[in-house]
C-alpha positions in Angstrom: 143.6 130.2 115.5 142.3 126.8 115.4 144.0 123.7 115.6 145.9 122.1 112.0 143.6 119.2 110.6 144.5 116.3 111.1 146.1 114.2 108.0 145.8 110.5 108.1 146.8 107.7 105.9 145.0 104.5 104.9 146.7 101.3 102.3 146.1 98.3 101.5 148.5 95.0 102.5 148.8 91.1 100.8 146.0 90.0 98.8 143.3 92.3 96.7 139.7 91.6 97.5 136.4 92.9 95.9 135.1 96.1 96.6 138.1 97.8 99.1 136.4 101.2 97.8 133.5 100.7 100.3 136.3 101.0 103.4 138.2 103.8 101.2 134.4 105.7 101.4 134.1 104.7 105.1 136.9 106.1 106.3 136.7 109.2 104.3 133.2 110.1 104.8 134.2 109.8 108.7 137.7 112.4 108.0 135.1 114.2 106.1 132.7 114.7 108.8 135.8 115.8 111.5 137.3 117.8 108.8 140.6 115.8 108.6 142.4 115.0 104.8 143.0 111.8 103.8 145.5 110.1 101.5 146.1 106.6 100.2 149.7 104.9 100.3 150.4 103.3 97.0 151.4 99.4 97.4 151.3 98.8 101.1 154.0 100.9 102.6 156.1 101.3 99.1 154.9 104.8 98.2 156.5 106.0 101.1 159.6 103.6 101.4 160.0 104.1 97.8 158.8 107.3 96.4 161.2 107.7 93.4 159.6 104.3 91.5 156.6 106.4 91.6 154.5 109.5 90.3 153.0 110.1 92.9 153.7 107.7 96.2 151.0 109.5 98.1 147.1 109.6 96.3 144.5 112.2 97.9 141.3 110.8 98.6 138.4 112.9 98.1 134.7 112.7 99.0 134.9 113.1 95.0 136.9 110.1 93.8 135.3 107.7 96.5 132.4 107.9 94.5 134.0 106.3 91.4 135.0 102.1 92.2 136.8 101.8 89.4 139.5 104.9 91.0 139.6 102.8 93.8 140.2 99.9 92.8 143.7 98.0 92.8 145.4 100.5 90.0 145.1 103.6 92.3 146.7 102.1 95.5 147.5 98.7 95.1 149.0 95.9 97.3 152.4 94.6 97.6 153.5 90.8 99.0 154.4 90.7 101.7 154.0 94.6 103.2 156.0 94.3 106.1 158.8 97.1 106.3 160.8 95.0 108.8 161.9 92.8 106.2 162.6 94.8 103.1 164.1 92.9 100.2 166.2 95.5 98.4 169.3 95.4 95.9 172.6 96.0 97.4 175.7 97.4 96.0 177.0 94.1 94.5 173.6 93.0 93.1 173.0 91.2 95.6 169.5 90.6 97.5 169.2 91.4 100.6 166.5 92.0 104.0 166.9 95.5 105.5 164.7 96.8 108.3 163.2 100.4 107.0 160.7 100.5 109.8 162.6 103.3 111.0 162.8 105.3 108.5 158.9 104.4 107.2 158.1 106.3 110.9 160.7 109.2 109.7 158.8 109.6 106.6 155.1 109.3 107.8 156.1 112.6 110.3 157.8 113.9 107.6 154.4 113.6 105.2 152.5 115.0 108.6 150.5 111.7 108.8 149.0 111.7 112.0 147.7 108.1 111.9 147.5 105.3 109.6 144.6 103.1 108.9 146.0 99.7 107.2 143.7 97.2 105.5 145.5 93.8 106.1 145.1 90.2 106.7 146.4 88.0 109.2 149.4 87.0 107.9 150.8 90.5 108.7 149.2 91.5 111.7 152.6 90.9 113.7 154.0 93.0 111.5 151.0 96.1 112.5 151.5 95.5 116.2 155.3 95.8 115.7 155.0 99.4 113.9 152.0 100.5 116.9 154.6 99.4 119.6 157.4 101.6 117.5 155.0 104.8 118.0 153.0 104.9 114.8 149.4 105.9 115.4 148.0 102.7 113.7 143.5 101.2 113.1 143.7 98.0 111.5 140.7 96.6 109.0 140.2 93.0 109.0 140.6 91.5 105.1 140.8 87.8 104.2 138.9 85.8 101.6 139.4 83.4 104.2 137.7 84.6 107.3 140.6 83.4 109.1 141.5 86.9 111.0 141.7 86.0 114.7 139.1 88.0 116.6 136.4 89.3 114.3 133.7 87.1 113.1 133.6 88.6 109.6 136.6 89.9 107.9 136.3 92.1 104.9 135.9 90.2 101.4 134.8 87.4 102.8 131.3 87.3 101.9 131.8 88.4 98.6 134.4 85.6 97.7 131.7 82.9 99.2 128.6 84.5 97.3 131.1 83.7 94.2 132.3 80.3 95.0 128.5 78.8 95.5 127.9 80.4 92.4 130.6 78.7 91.2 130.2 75.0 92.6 126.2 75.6 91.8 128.2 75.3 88.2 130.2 72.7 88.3 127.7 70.5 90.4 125.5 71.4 87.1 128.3 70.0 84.8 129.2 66.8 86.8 125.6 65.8 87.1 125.0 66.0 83.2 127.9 64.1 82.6 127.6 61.3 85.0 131.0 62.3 87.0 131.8 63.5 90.1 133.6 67.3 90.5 136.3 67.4 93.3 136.5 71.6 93.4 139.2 73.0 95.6 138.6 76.4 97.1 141.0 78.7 99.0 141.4 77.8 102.6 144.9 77.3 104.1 144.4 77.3 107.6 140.4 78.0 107.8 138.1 76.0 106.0 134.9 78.7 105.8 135.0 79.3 102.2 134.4 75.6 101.5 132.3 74.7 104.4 129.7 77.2 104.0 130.1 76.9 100.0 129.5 73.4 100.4 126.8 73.1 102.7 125.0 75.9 100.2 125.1 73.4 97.5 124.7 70.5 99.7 128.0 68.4 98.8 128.3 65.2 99.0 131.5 65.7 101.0 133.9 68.7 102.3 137.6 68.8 103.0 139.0 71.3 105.4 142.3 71.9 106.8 140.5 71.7 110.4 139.3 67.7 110.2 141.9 65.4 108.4 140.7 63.2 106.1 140.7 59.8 105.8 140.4 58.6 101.8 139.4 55.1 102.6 136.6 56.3 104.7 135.7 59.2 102.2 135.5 56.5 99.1 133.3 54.5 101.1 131.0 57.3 101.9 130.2 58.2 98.4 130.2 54.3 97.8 127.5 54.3 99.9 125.4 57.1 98.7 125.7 55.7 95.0 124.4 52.1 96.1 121.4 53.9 97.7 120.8 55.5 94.4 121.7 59.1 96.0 123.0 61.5 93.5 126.4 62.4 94.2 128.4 64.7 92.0 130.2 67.5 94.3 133.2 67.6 97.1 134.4 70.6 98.0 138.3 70.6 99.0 140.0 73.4 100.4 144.0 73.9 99.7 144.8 72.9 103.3 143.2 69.7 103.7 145.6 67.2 104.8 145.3 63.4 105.1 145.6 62.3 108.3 148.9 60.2 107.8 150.7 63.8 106.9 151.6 67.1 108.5 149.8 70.2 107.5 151.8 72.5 105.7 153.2 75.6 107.6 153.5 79.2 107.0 157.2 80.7 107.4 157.4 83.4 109.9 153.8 84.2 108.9 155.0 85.4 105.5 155.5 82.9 103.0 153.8 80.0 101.9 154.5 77.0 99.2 152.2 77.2 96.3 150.6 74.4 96.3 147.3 75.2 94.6 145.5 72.1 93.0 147.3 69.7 94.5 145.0 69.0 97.3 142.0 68.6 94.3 144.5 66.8 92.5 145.7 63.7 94.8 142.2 63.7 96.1 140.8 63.3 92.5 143.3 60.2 91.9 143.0 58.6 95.1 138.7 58.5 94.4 139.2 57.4 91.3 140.9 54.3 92.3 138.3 52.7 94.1 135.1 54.2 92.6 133.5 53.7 89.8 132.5 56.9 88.6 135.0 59.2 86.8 136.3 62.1 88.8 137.6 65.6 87.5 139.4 68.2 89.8 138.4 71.8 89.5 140.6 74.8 91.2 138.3 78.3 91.8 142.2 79.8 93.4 142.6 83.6 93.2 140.0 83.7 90.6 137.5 84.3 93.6 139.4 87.3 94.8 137.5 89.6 91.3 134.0 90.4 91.1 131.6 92.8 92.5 131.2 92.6 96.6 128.0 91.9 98.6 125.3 94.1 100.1 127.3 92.8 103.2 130.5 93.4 102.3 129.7 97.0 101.2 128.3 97.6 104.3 130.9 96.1 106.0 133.4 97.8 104.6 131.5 101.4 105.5 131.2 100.3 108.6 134.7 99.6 109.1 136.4 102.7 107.4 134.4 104.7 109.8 134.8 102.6 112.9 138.9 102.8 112.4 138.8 106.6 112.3 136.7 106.8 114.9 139.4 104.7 117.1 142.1 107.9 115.6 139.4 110.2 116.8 139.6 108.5 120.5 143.2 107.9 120.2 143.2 104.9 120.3 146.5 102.6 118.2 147.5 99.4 118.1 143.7 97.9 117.6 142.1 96.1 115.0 137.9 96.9 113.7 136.5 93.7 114.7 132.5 92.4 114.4 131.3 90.9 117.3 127.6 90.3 116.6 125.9 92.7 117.1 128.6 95.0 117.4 131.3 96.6 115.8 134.3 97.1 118.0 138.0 96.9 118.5 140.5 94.6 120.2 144.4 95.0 121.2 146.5 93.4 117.9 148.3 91.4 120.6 145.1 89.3 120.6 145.0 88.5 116.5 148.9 88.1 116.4 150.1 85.0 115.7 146.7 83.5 115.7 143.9 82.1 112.8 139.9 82.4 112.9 139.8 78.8 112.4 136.4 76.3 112.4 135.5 74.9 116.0 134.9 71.3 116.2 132.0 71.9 117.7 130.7 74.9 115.7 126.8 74.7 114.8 128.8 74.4 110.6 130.2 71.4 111.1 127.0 69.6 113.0 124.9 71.0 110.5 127.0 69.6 107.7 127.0 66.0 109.6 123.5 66.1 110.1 123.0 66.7 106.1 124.8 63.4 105.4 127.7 65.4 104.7 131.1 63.6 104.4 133.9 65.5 105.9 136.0 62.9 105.9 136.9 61.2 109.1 
């Protein structure tokens, strides 16, 4: 008799982004192709953790559905915030909220499901949380996803690309609007830690300035730059901001424990937008793109991408290898040790050929 096939697993943690079907077709085109099953986990780890709250905690993935996007998409599996089973907030006997560790018995029900191996889709925020669950014994290929290209170790995460193709789209817009009314559009982009989105989004449209959490800004010096560029009768109508720019008199803002963060979305476009407009002439309007980047339809790159990391991840299974993450590495798709993304962001270098690029545009960036 031969051997049992093998059955492996594959969800999705924090944060939807466009076009997750084309890693759910990677990786089961590759189970396909070794004969193995495959089944999504609804809601990060919940369908498992939590089977009664659903109909079905555990969705087969076919060759058949992968075909379909719209079964794929966030209705079928879904996401949860934060997917970590470590910390588990759950209702106690007094009604009280409380954080249990279910890691435990998360590994007692993926044996009990005969899961031989999981394949989670996560960002960066809970890569501690993967390497803690490989070190327990689970079987574990991580996919890089962040709007933010901020995932230490891989040059392009998943969803990236998409969310950038719509933000030019979007500041090509609002440059538009600001130019026909004489004013200048302050549009804040996500970007935390990393400030890709609105570096490369900005250079696209060539901005009159960019913000990122990388470079603090000075707002004397900015005002004075786009003083400059109206006296010499240059257009100037855009800066793009992302969320975690910080003036160089503050602190950035932290995350907590690599879970949580303060929502502080359009305050950055905000202040910035009130400081310019005390000591320039021209009338300023903040605009906030936010999560409203995170819908759409993905790339040519990012559905490629995405194949190409679905099968990549269950090829690492196939060679028995756990505790890794897909990474691209130009020109190659591989896999590093999640001790080497823990703990860690894809941030922009000083030095990179972005930022002297941007400089030698006339860009602003604030300093």
């Amino acid at each position: 008799m031969g051997s049992k096939a093998k059955r492996i697993a594959v969800n999705v943690g924090e944060g939807y982004v466009p076009g997750l079907n084309a890693v759910f077709a990677g990786v089961v085109r590759a189970a396909f192709e070794l004969g193995w099953e495959v089944v999504g986990i609804r809601d990060g780890f919940d369908g498992l953790l939590f089977p009664d709250q659903y109909e079905a905690g555990l969705v087969p993935l076919s060759l058949q559905n992968i075909e379909i996007p719209a079964t794929l998409s966030r209705g079928i599996l879904g996401t949860t915030h934060p997917m970590n089973p470590f910390r588990v907030r759950v209702v106690d006997g007094d009604n009280q909220i409380e954080e249990k560790d279910l890691s435990h018995g998360l590994l007692q029900k993926i044996e009990a499901e005969d899961i031989d191996g999981v394949i989670s889709i996560i960002g960066p925020n809970e890569l501690g949380m993967a390497w803690k669950l490989a070190k327990k014994g689970l079987p574990l290929v991580c996919v890089p996803k962040a709007i933010e290209n901020d995932v230490a170790g891989t040059t392009l995460s998943f969803g990236f690309n998409s969310a950038l193709a719509y933000v030019v789209e979007t500041l090509e817009r609002a440059r538009t609007a600001a130019e026909t009314l004489g004013r200048i559009a302050v549009v804040e982009v996500l970007g935390t830690h990393a400030g890709w989105l609105a570096l490369q989004g900005g250079m696209a449209l060539l901005a009159e300035a960019i913000l990122i959490p990388e470079i603090p800004y000075d707002v004397d010096s900015l005002a004075t730059g786009l003083r400059e560029k109206i006296d010499r009768g240059r257009p100037v109508s855009l800066v793009v901001v992302a969320e975690g720019a910080f003036p160089a008199n503050n602190e950035p803002r932290l995350l907590d424990e690599g879970t949580h963060t303060v929502n502080r979305s359009g305050l950055v476009a905000e202040n910035i937008s009130l400081e310019l407009q005390r000591r320039l002439i021209r009338e300023i309007f903040p605009l906030v793109l936010g999560q409203l980047i995170r819908g759409g339809n993905p790339t040519a790159v990012d559905r490629q991408l995405g194949v190409g990391y679905g099968a990549a991840a269950v090829r690492a299974l196939n060679e028995g290898q756990t505790g890794v993450m897909t990474a691209f590495q130009p020109p190659d798709l591989t896999f590093i040790p999640l001790a080497d993304a823990v703990n860690r962001f894809r941030t922009v270098p000083l030095e990179s050929e972005f930022v002297q690029v941007a400089r030698s545009l006339g860009i602003s960036l604030g300093d």
